[in-house]
N, CA and C atoms as an extended XYZ file, in Angstrom:
270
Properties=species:S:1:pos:R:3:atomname:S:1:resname:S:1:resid:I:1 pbc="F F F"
N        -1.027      -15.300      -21.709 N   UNK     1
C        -1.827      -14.131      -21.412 CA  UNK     1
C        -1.401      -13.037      -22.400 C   UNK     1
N        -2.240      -12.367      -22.853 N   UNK     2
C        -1.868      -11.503      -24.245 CA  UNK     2
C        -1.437       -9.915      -23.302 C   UNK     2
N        -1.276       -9.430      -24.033 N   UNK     3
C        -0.904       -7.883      -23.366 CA  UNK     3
C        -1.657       -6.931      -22.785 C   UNK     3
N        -3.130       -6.870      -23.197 N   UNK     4
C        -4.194       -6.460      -22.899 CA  UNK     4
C        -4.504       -7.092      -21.804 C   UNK     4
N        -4.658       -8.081      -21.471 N   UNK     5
C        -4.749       -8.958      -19.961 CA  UNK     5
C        -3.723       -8.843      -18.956 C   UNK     5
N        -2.677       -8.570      -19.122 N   UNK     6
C        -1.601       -8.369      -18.447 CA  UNK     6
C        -1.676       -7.248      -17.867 C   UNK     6
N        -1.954       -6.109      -18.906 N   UNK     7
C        -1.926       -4.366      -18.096 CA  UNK     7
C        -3.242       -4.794      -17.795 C   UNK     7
N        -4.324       -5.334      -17.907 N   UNK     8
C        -5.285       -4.881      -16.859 CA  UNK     8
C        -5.272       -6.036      -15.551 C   UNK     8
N        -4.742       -6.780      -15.628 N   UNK     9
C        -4.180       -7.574      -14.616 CA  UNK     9
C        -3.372       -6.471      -13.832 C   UNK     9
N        -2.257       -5.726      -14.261 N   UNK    10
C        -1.451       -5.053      -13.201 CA  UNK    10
C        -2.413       -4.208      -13.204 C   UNK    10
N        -3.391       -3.295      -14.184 N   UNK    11
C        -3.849       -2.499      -13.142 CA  UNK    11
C        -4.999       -2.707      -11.760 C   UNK    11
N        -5.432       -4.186      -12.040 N   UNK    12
C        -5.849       -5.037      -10.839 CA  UNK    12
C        -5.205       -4.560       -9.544 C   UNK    12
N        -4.067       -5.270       -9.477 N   UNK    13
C        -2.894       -5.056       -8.855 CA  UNK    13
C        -2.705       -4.120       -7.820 C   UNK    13
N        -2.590       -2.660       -8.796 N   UNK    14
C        -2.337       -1.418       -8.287 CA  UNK    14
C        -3.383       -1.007       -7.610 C   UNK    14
N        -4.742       -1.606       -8.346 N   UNK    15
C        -6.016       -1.157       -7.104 CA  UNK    15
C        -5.697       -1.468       -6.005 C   UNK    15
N        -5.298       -2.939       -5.472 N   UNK    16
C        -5.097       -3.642       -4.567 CA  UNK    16
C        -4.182       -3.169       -3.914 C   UNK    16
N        -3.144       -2.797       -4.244 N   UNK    17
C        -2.161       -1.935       -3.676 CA  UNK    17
C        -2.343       -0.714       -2.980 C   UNK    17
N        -3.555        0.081       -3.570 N   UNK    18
C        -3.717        1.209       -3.074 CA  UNK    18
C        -5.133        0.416       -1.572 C   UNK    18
N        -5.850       -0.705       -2.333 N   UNK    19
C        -6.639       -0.705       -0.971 CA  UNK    19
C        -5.455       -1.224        0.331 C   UNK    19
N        -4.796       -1.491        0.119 N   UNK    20
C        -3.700       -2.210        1.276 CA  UNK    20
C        -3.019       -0.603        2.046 C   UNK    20
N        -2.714        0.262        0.810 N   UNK    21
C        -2.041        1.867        1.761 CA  UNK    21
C        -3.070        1.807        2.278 C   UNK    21
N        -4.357        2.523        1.684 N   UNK    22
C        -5.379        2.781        2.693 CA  UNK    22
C        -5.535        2.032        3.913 C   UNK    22
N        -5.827        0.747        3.755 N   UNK    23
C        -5.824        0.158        5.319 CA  UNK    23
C        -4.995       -0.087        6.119 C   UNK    23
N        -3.690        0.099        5.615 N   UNK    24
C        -2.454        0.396        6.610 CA  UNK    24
C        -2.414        2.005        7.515 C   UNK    24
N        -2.922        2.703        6.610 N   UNK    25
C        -3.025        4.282        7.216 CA  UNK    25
C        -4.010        3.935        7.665 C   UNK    25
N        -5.397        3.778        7.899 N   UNK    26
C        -6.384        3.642        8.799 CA  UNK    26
C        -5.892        2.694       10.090 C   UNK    26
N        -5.044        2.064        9.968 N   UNK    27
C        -4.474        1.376       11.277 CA  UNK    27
C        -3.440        2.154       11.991 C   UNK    27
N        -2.758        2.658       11.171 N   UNK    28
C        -1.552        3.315       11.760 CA  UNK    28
C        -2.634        4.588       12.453 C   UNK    28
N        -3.820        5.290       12.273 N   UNK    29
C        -4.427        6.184       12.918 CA  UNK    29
C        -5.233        5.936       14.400 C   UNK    29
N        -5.867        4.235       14.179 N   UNK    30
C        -6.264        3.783       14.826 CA  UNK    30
C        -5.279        3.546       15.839 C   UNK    30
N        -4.313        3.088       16.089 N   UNK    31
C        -2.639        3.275       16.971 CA  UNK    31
C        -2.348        4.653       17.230 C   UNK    31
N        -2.344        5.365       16.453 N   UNK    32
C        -1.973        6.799       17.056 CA  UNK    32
C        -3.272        7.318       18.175 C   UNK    32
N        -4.260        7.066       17.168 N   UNK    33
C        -5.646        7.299       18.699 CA  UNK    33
C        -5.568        6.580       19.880 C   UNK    33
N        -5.175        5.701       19.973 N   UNK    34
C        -5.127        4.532       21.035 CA  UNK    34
C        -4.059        5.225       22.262 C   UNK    34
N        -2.957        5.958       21.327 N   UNK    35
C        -2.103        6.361       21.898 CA  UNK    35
C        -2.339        7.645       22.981 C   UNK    35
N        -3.134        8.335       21.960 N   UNK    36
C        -3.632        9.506       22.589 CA  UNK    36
C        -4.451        9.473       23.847 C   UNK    36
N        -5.270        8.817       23.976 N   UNK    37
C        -6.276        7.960       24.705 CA  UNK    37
C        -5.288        7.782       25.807 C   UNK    37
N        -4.094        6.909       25.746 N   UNK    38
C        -3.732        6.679       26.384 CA  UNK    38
C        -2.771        7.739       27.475 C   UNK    38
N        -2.239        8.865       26.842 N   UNK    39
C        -2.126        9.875       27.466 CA  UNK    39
C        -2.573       10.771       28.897 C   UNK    39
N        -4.144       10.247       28.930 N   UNK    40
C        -4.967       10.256       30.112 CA  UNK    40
C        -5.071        9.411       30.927 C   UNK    40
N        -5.136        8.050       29.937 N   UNK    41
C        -5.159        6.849       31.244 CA  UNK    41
C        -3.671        6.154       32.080 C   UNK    41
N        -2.895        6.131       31.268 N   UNK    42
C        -1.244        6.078       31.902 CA  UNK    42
C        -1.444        4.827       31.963 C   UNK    42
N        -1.928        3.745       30.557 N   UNK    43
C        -1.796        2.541       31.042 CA  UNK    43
C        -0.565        1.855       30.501 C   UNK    43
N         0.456        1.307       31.599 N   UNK    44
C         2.144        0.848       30.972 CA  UNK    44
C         1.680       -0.154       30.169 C   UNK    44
N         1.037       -0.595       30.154 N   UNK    45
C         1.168       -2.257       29.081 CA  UNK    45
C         1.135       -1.315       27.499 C   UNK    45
N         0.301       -0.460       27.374 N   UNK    46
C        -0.342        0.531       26.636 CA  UNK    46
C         1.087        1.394       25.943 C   UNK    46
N         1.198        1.844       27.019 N   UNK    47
C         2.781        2.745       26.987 CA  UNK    47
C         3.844        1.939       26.849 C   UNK    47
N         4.389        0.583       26.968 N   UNK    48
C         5.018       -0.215       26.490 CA  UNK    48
C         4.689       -0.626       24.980 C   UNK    48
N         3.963       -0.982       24.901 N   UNK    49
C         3.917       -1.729       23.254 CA  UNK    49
C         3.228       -0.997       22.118 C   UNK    49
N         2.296       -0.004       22.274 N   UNK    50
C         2.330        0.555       21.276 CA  UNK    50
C         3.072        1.234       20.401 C   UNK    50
N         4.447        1.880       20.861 N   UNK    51
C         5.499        2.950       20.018 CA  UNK    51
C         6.166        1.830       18.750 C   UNK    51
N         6.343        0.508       19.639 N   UNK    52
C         6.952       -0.779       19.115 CA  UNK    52
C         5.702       -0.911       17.544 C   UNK    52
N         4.715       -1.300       17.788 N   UNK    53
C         3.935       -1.659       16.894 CA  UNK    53
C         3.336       -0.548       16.154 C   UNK    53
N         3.511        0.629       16.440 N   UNK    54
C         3.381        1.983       15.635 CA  UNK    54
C         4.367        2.056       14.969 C   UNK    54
N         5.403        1.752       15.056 N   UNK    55
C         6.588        1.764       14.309 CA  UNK    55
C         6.483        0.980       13.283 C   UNK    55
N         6.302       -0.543       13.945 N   UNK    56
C         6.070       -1.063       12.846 CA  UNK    56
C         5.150       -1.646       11.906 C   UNK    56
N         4.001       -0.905       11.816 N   UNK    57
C         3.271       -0.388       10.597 CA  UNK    57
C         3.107        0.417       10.135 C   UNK    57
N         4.006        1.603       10.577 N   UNK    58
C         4.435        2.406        9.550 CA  UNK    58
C         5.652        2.056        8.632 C   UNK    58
N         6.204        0.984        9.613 N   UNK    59
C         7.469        0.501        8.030 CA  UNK    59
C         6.669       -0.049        7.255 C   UNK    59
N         5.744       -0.965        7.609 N   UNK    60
C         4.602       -1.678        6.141 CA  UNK    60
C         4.050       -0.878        5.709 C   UNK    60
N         4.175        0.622        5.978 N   UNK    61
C         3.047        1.424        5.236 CA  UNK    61
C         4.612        2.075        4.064 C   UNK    61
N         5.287        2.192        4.937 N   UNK    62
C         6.204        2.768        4.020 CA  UNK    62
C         6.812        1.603        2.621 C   UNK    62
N         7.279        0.278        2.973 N   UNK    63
C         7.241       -0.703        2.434 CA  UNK    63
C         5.775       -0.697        1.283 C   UNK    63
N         5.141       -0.689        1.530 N   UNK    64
C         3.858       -0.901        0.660 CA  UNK    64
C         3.541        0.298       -0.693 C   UNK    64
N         3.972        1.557        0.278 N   UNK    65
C         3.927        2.515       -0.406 CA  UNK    65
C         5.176        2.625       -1.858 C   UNK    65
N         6.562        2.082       -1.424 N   UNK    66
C         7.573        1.873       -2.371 CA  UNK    66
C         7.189        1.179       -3.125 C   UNK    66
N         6.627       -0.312       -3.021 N   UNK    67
C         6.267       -1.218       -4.173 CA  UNK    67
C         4.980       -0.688       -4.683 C   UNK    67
N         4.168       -0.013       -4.395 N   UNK    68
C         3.353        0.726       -5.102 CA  UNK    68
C         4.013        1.193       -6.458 C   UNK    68
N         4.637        2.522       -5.728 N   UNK    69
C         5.189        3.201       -7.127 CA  UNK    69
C         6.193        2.527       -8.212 C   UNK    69
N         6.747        1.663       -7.390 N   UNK    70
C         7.852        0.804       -8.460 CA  UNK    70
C         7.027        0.017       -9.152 C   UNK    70
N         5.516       -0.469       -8.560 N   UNK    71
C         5.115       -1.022       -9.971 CA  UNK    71
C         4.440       -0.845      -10.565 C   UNK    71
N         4.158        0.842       -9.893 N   UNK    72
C         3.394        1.516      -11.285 CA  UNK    72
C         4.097        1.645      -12.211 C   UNK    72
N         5.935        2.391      -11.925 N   UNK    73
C         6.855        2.595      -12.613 CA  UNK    73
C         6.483        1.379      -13.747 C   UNK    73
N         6.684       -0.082      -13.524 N   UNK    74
C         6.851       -1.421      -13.995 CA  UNK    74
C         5.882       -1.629      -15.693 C   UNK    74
N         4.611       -1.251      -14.323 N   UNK    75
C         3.237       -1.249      -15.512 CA  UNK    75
C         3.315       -0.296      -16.499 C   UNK    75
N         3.929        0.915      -16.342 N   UNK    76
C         3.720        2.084      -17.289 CA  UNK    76
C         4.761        2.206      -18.298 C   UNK    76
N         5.873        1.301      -17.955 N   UNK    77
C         7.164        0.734      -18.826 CA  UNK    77
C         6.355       -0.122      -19.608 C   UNK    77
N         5.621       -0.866      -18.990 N   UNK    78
C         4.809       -1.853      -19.833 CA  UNK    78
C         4.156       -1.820      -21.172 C   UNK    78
N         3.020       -0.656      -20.617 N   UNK    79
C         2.198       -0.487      -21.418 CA  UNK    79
C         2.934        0.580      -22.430 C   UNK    79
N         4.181        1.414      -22.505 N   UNK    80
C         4.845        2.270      -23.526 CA  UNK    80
C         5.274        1.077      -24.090 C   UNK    80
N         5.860       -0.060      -23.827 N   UNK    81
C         6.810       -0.753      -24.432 CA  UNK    81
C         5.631       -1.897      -25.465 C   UNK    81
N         4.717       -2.254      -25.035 N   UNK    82
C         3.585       -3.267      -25.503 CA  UNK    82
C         3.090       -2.360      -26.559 C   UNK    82
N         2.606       -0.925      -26.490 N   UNK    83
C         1.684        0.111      -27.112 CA  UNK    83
C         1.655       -0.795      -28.602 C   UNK    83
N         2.081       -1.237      -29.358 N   UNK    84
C         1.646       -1.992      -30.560 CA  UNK    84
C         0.723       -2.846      -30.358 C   UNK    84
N         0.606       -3.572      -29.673 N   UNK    85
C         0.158       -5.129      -29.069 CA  UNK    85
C        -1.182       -4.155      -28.452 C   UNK    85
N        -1.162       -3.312      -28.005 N   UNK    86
C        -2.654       -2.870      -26.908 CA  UNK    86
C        -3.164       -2.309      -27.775 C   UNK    86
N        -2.908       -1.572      -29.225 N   UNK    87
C        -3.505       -0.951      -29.838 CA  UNK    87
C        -4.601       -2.021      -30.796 C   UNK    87
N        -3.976       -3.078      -30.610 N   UNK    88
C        -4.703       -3.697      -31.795 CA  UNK    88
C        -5.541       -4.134      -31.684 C   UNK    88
N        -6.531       -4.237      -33.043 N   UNK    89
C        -7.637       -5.144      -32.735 CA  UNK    89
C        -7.907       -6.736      -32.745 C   UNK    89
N        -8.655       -7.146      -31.762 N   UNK    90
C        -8.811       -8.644      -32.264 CA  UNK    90
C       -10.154       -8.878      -32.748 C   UNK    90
């Protein structure tokens, strides 16, 4: 795979990365509403397991969010370090 395929391969990637935050935060909201909701109705099954599973998709949101930036960090090392190779023509 030449260098030009590679950075646009990672910047593939990073799209994908960002659609995955997004739908982790749209879940983690969808759980917090659920929660709220639940505030009125006092249902224990409700009040048992959601704090558990709110928790933990916000560690995958937080998790997701780190490898985000580390591989933007990755890609943007990339493409300074390739810059000969991307400039050229074929």
């Amino acid at each position: 795979m030449d260098p030009k395929q590679r950075l646009a391969l990672m910047d593939k990637i990073i799209r994908e990365l960002d659609d995955l935050k997004n739908s982790q935060t749209s879940v983690l909201k969808k759980i917090a509403q659920i929660e709220a909701d639940n505030i009125n109705l006092e249902a224990g099954i409700l009040s048992d397991g959601l704090p558990d599973l709110h928790e933990e998709v916000d560690h995958g949101l937080q998790k997701v969010s780190e490898l985000h930036e580390q591989f933007t960090e990755f890609r943007n090392k990339y493409e300074i370090d390739n810059q000969k190779f991307l400039t050229e023509t074929q």
